[in-house]
C-alpha positions in Angstrom: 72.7 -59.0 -14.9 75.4 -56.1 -14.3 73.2 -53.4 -11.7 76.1 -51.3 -11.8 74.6 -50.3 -15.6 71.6 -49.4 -14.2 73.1 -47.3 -11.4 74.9 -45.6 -13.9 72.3 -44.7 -16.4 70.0 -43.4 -12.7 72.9 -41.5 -11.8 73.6 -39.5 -15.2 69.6 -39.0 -15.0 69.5 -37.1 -11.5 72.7 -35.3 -12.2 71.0 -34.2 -15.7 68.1 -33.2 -13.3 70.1 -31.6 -11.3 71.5 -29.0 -13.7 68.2 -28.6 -15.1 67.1 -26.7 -12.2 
């Protein structure tokens, strides 16, 4: 499989997070 999708789709998720707060 490609991880590096998975790293992406975690990262856009904490930086979301992130703003949120």
């Amino acid at each position: 499989g490609m991880p590096g999708r998975s790293v992406s789709i975690g990262y856009l998720l904490v930086k979301h997070i992130q703003t949120d707060q």
